[in-house]
C-alpha positions, 0 to 999 in steps of 0.5 A: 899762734896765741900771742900770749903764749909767744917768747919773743917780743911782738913790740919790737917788730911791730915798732921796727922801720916805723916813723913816729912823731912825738910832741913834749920831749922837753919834758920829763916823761917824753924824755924816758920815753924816747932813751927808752926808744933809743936804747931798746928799739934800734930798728925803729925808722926814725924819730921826729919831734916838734919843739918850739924854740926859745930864748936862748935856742932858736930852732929845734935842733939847736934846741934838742942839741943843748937841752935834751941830748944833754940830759943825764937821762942819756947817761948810760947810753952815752956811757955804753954806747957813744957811738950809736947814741951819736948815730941815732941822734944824727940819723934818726931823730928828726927835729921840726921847729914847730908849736903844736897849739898853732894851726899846722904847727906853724909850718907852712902847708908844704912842709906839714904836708911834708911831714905827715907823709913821713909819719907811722904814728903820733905820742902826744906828750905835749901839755902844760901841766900848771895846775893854776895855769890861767885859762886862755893858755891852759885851753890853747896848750890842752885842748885846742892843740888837739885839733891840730894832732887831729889834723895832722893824723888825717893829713897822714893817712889816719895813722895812731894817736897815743894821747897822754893825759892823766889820771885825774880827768877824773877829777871829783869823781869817787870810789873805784875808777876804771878805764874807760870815759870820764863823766863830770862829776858835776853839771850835765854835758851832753853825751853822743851815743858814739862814746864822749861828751858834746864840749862844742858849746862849752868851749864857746861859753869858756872863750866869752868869758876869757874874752871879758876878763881881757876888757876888763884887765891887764897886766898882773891882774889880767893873769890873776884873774885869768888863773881864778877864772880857770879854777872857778869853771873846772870846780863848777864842773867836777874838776879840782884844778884847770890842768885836769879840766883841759886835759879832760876837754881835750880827750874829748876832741880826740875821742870826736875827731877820731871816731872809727881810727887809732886812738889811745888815751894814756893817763898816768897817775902821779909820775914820779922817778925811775923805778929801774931805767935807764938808771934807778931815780932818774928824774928831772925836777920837782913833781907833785909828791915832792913839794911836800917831801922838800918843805918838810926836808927844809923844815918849811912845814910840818903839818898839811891837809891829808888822809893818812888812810887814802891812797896816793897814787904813785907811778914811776916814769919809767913804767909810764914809758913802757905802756905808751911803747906798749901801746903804740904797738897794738895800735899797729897790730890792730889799728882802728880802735879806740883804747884807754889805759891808766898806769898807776899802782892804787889798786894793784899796789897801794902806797897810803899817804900814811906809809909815805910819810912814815917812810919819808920820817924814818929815811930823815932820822936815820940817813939824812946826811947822805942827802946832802941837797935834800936836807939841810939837817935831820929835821927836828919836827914830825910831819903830820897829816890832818883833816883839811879842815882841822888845817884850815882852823889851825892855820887861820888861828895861827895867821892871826895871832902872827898878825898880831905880833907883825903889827907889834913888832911894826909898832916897835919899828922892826919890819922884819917879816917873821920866820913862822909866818913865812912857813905858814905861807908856805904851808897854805900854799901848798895846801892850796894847790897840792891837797886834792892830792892828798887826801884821795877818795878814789883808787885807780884800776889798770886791769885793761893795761895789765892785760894788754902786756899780758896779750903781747906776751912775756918777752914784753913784760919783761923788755916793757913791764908795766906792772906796778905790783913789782914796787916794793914802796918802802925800796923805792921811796928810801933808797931810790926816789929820794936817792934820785931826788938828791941826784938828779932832781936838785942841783944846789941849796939856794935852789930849794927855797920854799918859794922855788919849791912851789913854783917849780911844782906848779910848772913840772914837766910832764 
C-alpha cells in the first residue's frame, strides 16, 4: 500500500514499545517534545533522559521531579489526565544522572553498557545555546558532546541519531537555502567525498588557542577573552556568532562518525511559542525575536538595525517537535540513512521583520492593557528598523554628545547615570548580539520536510503538522505569542529589566 495514500498514522506504530533516549528536556524545545510524547504517543516503551544535577537538585530525578514535571507545559495533561501523567512519569521515564560532554556520560562503563542495551534511538536536544558563549565551553557542549552520542549509538547496536541543530549553521551564506550540507561561507576546509568537511584539524588549531588565552589570563578577563576569541574564529570562517559555529562543527562529526547509519539533522529556525500544543503560546523564557519585543515593550529602544524587507524566519515549537517525532519514525521505517530537514516558514510563509514590527506596534496601541507583564504602559514612541550602518552613525553621535553631558554633570558633582544613555547601552547591546538576525539575506526551504509528512500520510499531517503555511502571522503574533509571552514567559516586572532582558536572551534554552 502506498504510504501516502494511508488513513492511519504510520508514526504511531513505528514509535510503539520503542526506548528512546533524549538529552536537553530542561530546556525549551525538549520540553514540548516530550508532553508531545507523552500525550500522543502512549504505546511507546519507555523514555530516558540524561540531566545532569545542580545546586539545588543532586541527581536527575530529583531534578526532573522539581524542574520538568512541574512545568506549566504538563498543564493540560495534568488537567485531563492526572492519572496517566502520573503513571507515565512513574513508569515510563527513566531518569539517568549524567553530562552528555563527559566521556560515557559520566556513568561508569557497566551502566553506559547498560544503558544503551536498552535504547531504540537517541534525540539530542542538548546544547548551549549563548550566542557569546566563550570558546572552550561552546566547543565541549556543541561539538565534542557529539562524540559521546556517537559512542553511545555504536555501544547500542547503531541505532538512529535525531541531531537538533539549527538553521543558522548556515551562517553568512546567502540566497536561497536548501536542505542539504553546509559549505562555510568563508575560508576553505577540506570536503570528503562521503558528504562533509575534514574539521580534525580545525578543531586542533581551535584548541591551541584557547590553550594560550588560558597562560595568559584569568578570572574576568580569561572569559572575556575566551568569548572574543569564539567570535573572531566563527567570523573568520563564515559564522556570525560561536553558538552557530559549533553547532555546525558538530554536525560534522556526526555526518563522519555515522557514515552508512541512521542520522538525521534537525535545524529549526527561530523557535518561538506554541502555535497549537499543548496549549497555544506555551513558552518558556525569552528567545531571540522577544529581546527586541520586550526593550520596545519597556520603552528601552526605539530604533534597531534591521531590514524591514528581510525575512525573519519564525517557527512555533510545537511544529519544531512534530518534525523531530516525524523524523525519529522514518528512521525506524528505513534506517541506514542520512537525512537533513529544516523547520521554518521563510519560503513557505514568510514573516518580513516589516510585518512583525507593524503587528507588534498596533497590538501595543490598541490592547496593551491586557498585557499587564509585557507593558508597562501604551508605548509612546514608534519602533524603527534602519540600516545597521545609519544605527551605527546614529548611535555613535548619540554616545558622544551623552558623553559630554555625563562629565558635565559630573563636573557639577551628580554622578548619577543618565536614563538615555542606559537605553543607548541597551540598544547596542542588543544590536550587537541580535542584528545578524534582523537583517537576513537569506530564506529558508523545507521542501524535503513538507515531503516526508506528506510520505507518512494525512493521518500524520494532522497527529504531527509541520506545515508552516497553517500560520496566519498576524493571529499568532497579537493574540498568541504575545498573549503567550505575557502568560508564561514573564512572571513579574522587576524580571523585565533591560539588563535581564539580554542575559536571558543570550542564554535560552533550546
Amino acid at each position: 500500500m502506498d504510504i501516502s495514500s494511508s488513513t492511519v498514522s504510520q508514526t504511531l506504530p513505528l514509535l510503539k514499545g520503542k526506548h528512546i533516549l533524549i538529552t536537553g528536556t530542561t530546556g525549551f524545545v525538549g520540553k514540548v517534545m516530550l508532553e508531545k510524547i507523552m500525550r500522543t504517543v502512549p504505546d511507546i516503551g519507555g523514555v530516558y533522559l540524561v540531566i545532569r544535577g545542580n545546586k539545588k537538585h543532586a541527581n536527575a530525578g530529583s531534578r526532573f521531579a522539581n524542574e520538568i514535571a512541574t512545568s506549566s507545559v504538563f498543564e493540560h495533561l495534568k488537567l485531563n489526565s492526572p492519572d496517566y501523567f502520573n503513571d507515565f512519569c512513574d513508569n515510563r521515564v527513566h531518569c539517568i544522572s549524567g553530562e552528555i560532554s563527559e566521556s560515557q556520560f559520566g556513568l561508569p562503563r557497566q551502566e553506559f553498557h547498560s544503558l544503551a542495551g536498552k535504547l531504540d534511538a537517541i534525540v539530542n536536544c542538548a546544547a548551549s545555546v549563548n550566542f557569546r558563549e566563550e570558546l572552550d565551553r561552546a566547543l565541549t557542549i556543541n561539538t565534542y558532546s557529539l562524540r559521546n552520542i556517537v559512542e553511545l549509538s555504536d555501544v547500542a547496536g547503531n541505532i538512529p541519531v535525531i541531531q537538533v541543530s539549527t538553521c543558522y549553521v548556515n551562517g553568512f551564506n546567502k540566497g536561497q537555502i536548501h536542505e542539504g550540507l553546509v559549505k562555510p561561507a568563508l575560508g576553505e576546509l577540506p570536503l570528503h567525498k562521503d558528504g562533509y568537511f575534514e574539521v580534525g584539524s580545525l578543531i586542533e588549531e581551535l584548541e591551541l588557542k584557547v590553550a594560550d588565552v588560558y597562560s595568559k589570563y584569568q578570572g574576568k578577563e580569561l572569559k572575556a577573552q575566551l568569548i572574543d576569541l569564539g567570535i573572531r574564529e566563527a567570523n573568520a570562517l563564515g559564522w556570525n556568532d560561536t553558538y552557530t559555529f559549533t553547532k555546525w562543527l558538530g554536525e560534522q562529526i556526526l555526518l563522519k562518525s555515522l557514515r552508512g547509519y541512521s542520522l538525521t539533522l534537525l535545524r529549526p529556525s527561530i523557535v518561538e511559542s506554541t502555535l497549537n500544543e499543548p496549549s497555544p503560546g506555551w513558552i518558556e523564557g525569552v528567545k531571540v525575536a522577544d529581546a527586541i519585543l520586550l526593550a520596545y515593550a519597556k520603552e528601552k529602544v526605539t530604533f534597531f538595525p534591521g531590514k524591514r524587507s528581510g525575512v525573519i524566519d519564525v517557527i512555533p515549537a510545537d511544529l519544531v517537535a512534530n518534525s523531530i517525532l516525524l523524523s525519529l519514525a522514518e528512521q525506524f521505517k528505513s534506517p541506514g540513512s542520512h537525512h537533513v530537514y529544516q523547520c521554518c516558514s521563510g519560503a513557505a510563509n514568510p514573516l518580513t521583520l516589516g510585518t512583525f514590527i507593524d503587528h507588534l506596534m498596533a497590538e501595543a496601541k490598541e490592547n496593551h492593557a491586557a498585557y499587564d507583564k509585557l507593558f508597562l504602559r501604551r508605548p509612546r514612541k514608534p519602533f524603527i528598523a534602519v540600516n545597521k550602518r545609519l544605527f551605527n552613525a546614529i548611535t555613535m553621535c548619540m554616545r558622544f554628545a551623552l558623553l559630554i553631558v555625563s562629565e558635565t554633570l559630573s563636573k557639577l558633582g551628580l554622578k548619577r547615570k543618565l536614563k538615555a544613555r542606559r537605553n543607548l547601552d541597551a540598544a547596542i547591546a542588543l544590536s550587537t548580539i541580535f542584528s545578524f538576525y534582523t537583517e537576513p539575506e537569506y530564506i529558508f526551504h523545507n521542501d524535503k520536510l513538507i515531503n516526508l509528512a506528506k510520505r507518512m500520510g494525512p493521518a500524520d499531517q494532522a497527529l504531527f503538522p509541520v506545515d508552516a503555511r497553517a500560520i496566519n502571522w498576524e493571529h499568532y503574533l497579537r493574540k498568541v505569542h504575545m498573549a503567550g509571552l505575557n502568560c508564561y514567559a514573564l512572571k513579574g516586572k522587576k524580571q523585565t529589566t533591560t539588563r535581564t532582558v539580554i542575559a536571558t536572551a543570550q542564554e535560552q534554552a533550546a
